[in-house]
Backbone as CSV, one residue per row, in Angstrom:
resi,resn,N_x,N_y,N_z,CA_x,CA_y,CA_z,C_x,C_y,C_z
1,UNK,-18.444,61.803,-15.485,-17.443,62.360,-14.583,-17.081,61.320,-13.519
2,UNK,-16.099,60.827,-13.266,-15.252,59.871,-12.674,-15.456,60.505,-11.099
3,UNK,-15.905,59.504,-10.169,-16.254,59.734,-8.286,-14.957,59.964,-8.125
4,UNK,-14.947,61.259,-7.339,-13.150,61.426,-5.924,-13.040,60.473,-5.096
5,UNK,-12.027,59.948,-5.226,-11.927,58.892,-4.061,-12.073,59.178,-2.611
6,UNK,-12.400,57.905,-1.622,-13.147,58.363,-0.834,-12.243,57.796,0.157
7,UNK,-10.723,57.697,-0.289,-9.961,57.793,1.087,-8.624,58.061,0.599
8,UNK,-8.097,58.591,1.564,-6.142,59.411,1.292,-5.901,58.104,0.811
9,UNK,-4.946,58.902,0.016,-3.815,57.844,-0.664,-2.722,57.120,0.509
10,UNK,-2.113,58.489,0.766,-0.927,58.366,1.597,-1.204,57.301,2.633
11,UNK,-2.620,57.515,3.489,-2.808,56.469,4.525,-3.121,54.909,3.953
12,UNK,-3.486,54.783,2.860,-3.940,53.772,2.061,-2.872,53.276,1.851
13,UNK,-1.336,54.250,1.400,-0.358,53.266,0.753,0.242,52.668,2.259
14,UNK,0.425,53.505,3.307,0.977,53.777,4.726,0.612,51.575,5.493
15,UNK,-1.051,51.947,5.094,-1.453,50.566,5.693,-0.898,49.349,4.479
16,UNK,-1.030,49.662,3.541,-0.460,48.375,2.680,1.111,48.435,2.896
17,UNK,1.913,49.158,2.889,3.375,49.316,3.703,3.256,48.302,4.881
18,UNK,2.451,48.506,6.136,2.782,48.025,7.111,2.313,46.213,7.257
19,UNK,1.262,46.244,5.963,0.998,44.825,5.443,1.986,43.740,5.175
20,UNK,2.848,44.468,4.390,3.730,43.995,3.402,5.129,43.732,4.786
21,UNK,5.587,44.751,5.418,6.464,44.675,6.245,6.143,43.666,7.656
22,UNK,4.642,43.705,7.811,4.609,42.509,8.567,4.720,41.278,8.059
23,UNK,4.514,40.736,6.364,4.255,38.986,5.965,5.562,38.918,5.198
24,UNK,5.655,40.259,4.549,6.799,40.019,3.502,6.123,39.694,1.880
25,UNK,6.806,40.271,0.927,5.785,40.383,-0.087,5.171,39.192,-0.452
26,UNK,5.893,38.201,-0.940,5.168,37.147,-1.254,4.276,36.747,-0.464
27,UNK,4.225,36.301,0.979,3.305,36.090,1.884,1.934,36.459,2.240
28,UNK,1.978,37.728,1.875,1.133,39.119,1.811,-0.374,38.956,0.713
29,UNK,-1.167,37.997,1.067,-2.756,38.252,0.025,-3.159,39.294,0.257
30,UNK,-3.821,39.017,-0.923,-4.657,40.628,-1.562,-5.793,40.670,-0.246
31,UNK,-6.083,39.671,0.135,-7.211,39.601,1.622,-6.480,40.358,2.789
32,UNK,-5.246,40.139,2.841,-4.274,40.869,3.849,-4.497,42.181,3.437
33,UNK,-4.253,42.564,2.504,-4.171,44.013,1.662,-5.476,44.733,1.898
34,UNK,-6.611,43.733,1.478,-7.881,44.812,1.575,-8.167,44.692,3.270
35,UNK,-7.665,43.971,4.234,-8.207,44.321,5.432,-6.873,45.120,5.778
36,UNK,-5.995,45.163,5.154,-5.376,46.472,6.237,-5.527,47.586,5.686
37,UNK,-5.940,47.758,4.567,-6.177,48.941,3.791,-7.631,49.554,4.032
38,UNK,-8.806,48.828,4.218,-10.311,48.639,4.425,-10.565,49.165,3.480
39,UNK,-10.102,48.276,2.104,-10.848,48.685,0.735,-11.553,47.310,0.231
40,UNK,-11.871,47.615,-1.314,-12.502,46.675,-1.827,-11.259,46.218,-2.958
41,UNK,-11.403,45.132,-2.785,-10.489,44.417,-4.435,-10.424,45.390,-5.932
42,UNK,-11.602,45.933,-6.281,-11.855,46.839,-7.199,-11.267,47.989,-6.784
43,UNK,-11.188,48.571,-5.443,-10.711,49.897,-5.349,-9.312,50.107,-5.055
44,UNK,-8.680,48.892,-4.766,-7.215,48.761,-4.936,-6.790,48.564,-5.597
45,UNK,-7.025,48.258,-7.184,-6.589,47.958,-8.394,-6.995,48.821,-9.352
46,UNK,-7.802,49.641,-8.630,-8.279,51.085,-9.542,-7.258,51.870,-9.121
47,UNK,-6.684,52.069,-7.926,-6.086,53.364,-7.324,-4.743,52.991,-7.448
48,UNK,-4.213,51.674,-7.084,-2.764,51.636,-7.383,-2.216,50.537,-7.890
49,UNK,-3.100,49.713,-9.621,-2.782,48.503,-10.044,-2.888,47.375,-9.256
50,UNK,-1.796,46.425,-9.716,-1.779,44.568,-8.968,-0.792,45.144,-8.059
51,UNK,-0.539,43.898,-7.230,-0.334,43.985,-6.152,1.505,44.367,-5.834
52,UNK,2.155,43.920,-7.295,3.658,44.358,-7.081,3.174,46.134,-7.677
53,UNK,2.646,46.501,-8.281,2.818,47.779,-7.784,2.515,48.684,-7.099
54,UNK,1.519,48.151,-6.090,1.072,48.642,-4.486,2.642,48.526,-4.180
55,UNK,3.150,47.125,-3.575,4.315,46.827,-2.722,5.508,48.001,-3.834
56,UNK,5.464,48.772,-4.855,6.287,49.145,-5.090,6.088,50.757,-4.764
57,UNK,5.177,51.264,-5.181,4.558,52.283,-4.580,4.743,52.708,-2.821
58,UNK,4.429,51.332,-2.246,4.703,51.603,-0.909,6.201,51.235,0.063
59,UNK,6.816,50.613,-1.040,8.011,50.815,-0.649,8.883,52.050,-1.027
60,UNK,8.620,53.018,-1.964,9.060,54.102,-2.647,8.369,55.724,-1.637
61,UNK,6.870,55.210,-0.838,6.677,56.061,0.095,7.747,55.728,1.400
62,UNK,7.837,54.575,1.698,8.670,54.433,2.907,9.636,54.798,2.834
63,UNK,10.297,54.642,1.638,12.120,54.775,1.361,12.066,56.638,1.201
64,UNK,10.846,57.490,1.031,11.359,58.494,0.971,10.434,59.472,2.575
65,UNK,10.011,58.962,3.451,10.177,58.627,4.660,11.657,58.610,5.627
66,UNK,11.920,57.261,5.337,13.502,56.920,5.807,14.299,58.357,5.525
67,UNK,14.438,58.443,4.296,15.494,59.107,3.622,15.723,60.313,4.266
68,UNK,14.319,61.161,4.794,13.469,62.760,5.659,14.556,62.282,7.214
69,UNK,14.003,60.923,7.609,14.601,60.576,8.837,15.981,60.961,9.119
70,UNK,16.721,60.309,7.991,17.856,59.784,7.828,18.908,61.268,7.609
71,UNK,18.530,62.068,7.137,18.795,63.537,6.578,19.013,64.306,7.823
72,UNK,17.713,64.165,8.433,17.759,65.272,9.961,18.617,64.792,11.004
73,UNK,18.573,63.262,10.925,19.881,62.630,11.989,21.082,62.870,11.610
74,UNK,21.303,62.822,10.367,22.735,63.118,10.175,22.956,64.424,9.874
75,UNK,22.097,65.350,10.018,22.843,66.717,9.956,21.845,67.340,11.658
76,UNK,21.521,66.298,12.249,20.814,66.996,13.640,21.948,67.694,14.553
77,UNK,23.561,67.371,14.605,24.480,67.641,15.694,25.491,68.594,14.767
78,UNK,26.427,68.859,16.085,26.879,70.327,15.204,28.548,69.202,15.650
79,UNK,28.691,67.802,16.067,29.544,67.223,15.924,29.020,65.778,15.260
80,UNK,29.835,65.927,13.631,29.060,64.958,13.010,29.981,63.383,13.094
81,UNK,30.534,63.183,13.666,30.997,62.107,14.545,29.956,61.272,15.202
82,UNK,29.424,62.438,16.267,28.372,61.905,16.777,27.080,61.637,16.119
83,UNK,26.385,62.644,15.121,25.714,62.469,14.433,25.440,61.094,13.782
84,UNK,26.585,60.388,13.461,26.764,59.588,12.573,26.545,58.197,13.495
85,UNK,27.104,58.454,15.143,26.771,56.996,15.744,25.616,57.007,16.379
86,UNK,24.578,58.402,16.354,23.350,58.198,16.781,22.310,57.876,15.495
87,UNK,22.722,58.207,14.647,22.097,57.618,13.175,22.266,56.184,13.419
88,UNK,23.243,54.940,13.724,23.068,53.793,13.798,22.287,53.162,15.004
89,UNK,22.630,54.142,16.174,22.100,53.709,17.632,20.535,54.058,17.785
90,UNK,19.932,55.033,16.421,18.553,55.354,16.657,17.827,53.982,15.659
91,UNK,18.403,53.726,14.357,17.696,52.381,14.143,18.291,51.262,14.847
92,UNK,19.071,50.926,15.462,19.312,50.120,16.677,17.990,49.823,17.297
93,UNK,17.462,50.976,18.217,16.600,51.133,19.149,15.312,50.971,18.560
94,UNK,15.350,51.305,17.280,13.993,51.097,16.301,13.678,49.518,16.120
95,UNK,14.470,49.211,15.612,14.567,47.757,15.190,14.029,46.823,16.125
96,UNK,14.856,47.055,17.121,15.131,45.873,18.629,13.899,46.308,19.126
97,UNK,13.232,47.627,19.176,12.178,47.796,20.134,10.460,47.294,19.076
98,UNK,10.784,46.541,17.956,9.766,46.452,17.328,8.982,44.904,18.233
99,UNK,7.575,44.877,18.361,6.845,43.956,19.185,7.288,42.750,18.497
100,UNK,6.745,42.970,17.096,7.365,42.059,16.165,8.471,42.419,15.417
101,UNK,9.330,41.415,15.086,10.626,41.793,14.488,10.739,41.196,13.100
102,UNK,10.651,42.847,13.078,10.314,42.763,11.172,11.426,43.527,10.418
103,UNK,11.763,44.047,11.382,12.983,44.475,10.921,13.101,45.928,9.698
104,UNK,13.670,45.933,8.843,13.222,47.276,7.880,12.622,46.787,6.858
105,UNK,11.580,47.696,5.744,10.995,47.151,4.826,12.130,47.324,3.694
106,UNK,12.988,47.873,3.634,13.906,48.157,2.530,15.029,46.756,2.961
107,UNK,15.596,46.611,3.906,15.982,45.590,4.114,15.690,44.188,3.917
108,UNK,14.269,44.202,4.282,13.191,42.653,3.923,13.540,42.555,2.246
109,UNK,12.580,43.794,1.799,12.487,43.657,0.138,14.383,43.432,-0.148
110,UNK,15.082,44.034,0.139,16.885,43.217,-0.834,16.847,41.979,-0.626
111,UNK,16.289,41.141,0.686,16.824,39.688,0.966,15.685,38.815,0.257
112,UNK,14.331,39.524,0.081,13.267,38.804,-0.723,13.507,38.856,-2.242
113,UNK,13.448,40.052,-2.836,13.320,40.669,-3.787,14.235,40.740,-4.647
114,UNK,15.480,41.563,-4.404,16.056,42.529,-5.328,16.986,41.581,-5.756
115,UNK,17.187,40.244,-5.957,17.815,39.703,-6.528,16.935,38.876,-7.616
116,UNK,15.832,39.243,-7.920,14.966,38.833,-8.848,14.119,39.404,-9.528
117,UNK,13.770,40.669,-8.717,13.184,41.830,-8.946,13.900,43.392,-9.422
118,UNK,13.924,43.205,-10.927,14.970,44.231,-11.247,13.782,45.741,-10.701
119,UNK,12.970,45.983,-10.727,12.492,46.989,-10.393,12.389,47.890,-9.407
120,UNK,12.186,46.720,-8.172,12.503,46.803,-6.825,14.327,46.654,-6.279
121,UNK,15.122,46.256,-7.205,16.126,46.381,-7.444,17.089,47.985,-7.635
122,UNK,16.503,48.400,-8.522,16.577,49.743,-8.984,16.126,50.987,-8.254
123,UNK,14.944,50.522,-7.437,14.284,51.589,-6.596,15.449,51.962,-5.384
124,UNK,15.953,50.497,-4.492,16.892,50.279,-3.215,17.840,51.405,-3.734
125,UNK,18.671,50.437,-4.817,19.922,51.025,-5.719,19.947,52.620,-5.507
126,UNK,18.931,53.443,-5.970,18.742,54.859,-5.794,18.588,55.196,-4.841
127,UNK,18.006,54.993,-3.779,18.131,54.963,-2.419,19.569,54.865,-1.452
128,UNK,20.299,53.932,-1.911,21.236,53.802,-1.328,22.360,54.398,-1.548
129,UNK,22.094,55.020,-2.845,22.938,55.791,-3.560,22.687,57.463,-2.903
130,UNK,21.730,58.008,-2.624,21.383,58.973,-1.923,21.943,58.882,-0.345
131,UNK,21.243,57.618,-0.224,21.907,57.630,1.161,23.353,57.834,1.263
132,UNK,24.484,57.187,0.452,25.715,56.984,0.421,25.779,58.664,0.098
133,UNK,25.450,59.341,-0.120,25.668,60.965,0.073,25.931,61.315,0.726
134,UNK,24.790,61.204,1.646,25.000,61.930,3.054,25.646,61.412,4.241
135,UNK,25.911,59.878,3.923,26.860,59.404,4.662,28.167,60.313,4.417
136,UNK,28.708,59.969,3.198,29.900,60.565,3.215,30.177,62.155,2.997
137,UNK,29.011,62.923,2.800,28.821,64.417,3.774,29.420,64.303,5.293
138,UNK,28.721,63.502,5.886,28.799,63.720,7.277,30.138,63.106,7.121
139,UNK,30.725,62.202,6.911,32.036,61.458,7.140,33.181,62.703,6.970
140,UNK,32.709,63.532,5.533,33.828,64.623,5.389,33.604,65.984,6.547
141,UNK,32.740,65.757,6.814,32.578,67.084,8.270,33.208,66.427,8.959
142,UNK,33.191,65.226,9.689,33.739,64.139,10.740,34.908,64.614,10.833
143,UNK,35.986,64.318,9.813,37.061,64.187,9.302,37.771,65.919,8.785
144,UNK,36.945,66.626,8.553,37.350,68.348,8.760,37.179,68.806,9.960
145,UNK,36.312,67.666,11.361,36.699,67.817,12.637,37.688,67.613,13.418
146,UNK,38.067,66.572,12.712,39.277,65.712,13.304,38.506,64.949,14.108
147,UNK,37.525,64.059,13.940,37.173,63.212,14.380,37.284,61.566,13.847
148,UNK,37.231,61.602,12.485,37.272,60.533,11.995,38.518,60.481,10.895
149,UNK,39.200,58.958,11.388,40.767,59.065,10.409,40.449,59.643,9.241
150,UNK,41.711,60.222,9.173,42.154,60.788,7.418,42.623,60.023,6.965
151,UNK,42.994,58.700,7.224,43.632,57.785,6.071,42.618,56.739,5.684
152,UNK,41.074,57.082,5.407,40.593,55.872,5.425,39.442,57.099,3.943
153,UNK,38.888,56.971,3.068,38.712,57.513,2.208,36.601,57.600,2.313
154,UNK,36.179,59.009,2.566,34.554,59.086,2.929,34.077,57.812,2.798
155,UNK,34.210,57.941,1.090,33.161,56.791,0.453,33.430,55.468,0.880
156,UNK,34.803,54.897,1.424,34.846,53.933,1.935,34.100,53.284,3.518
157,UNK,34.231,54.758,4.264,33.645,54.880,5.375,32.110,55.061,5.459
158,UNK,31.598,55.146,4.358,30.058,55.311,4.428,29.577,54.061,3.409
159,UNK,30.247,53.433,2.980,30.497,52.115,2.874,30.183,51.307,3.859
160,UNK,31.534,51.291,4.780,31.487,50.452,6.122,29.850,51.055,6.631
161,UNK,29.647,51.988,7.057,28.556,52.185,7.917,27.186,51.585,7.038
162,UNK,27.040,51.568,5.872,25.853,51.165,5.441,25.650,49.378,4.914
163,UNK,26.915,48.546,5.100,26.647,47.424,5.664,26.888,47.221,7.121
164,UNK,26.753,47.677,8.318,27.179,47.739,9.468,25.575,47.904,9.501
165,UNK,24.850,49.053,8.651,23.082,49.036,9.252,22.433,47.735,8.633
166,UNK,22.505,47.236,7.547,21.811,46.332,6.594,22.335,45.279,7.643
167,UNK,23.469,44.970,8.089,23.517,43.578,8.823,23.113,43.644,9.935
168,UNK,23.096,44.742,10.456,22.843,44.910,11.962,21.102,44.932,11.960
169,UNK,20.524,45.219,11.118,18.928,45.357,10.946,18.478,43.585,10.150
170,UNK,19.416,42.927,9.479,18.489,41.707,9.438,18.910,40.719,10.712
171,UNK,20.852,40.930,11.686,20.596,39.887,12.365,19.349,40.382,13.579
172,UNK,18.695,41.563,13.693,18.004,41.855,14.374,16.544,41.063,14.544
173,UNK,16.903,40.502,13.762,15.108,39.953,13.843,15.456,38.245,14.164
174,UNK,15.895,38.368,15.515,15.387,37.584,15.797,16.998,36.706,16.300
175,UNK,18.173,37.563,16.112,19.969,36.548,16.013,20.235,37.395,17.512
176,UNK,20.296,38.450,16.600,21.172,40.015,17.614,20.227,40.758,18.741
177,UNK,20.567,40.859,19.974,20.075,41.874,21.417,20.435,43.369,20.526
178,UNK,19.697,43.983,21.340,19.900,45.510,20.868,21.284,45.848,21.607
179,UNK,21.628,45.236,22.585,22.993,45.266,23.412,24.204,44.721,22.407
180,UNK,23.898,43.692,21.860,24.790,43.096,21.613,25.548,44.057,19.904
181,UNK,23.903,44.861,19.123,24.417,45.702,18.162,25.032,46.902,18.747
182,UNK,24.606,47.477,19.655,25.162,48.569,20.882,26.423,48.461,20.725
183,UNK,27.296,47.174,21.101,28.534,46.928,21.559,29.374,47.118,19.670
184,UNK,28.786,46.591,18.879,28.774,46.420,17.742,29.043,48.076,17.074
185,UNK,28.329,48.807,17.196,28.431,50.391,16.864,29.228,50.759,17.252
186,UNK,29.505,50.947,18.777,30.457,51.518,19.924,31.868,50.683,19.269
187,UNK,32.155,49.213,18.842,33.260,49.300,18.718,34.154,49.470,17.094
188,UNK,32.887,49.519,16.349,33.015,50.020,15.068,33.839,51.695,14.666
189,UNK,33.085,52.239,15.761,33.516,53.683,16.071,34.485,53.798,16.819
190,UNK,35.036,52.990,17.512,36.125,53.257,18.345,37.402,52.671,16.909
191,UNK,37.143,52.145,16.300,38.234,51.768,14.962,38.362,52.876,13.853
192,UNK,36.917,53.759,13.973,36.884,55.100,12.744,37.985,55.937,13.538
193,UNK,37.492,56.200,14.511,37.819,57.605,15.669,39.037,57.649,15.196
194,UNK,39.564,59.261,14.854,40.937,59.874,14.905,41.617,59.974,16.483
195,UNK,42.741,58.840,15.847,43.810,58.635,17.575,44.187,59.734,17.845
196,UNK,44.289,61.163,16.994,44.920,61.950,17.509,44.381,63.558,18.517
């Protein structure tokens, strides 16, 4: 009869997540891994394989994390206009206020990864594709408010907003002030906004 393991998963994948998002995958030894995890070499390759499928595993907990986040911000306001520029201004404040600037792990892994890594490729892809949902949910409430132009088409507009986060979250580490993406949101939105 096979021993119960003798620690959560979730916190296990949680610390190899925050491994990986501090070095970046390649960077990232298995010595990094077992001291942020406080396992043994054997018990990390028993519980969740080599080491790209830890980093895939724990990018697939984070991304469905984000996603919980990302859901309640954009349906948190009963004006989804606003909804939509505190969704950029809350990872704004996330980003910029990190000690170290690491910026997002879904972001790191596209500029490391996903142009070589069809797997980790595929994981984003679905992700972003979800995300691009509820962007353009909220864009069509926006826009049945009369908040956001009618001549500019959801999916295009949740488009714009989801390279507006991906650029605004890598020049963050280390290019862009949290002021300077501030000004960046604020005047992005002042170009959506219905003139009328």
């Amino acid at each position: 009869m096979p021993r119960p393991r003798e620690f959560d998963t979730e916190t296990a994948l949680d610390n190899a997540m925050q491994a990986f998002w501090n070095h970046g995958y390649e960077a990232t030894s298995l010595s990094d891994l077992m001291d942020a995890m406080s396992l043994q070499k054997g018990s990390i390759y028993k519980a969740f394989g080599d080491k790209h499928s830890l980093f895939v595993s724990s990018l697939e907990q984070y991304l469905d994390h984000t996603y919980e986040s990302d859901k309640r911000l954009l349906n948190g306001s009963s004006s989804a206009y606003e909804a939509l520029k505190k969704w950029l201004h809350e990872d704004n404040k996330f980003v910029c206020g990190q000690s170290l600037k690491r910026g997002c792990l879904m972001v790191n892994a596209i500029n490391e990864l996903a142009f070589k890594d069809e797997e980790v490729s595929k994981i984003i892809k679905v992700h972003l594709k979800k995300l691009s949902k509820l962007l353009i949910l909220a864009v069509e409430r926006a826009q049945a408010q009369r908040e956001i132009r009618n001549d500019l088409t959801p999916k295009s507009v949740a488009s714009m907003l989801l390279t507006q986060l991906i650029g605004m979250v890598t020049l963050s580490k280390g290019m862009n002030s949290q002021q300077a993406n501030k000004n960046n949101i604020d005047n992005l939105f002042l170009l959506l906004k219905n003139p009328n």
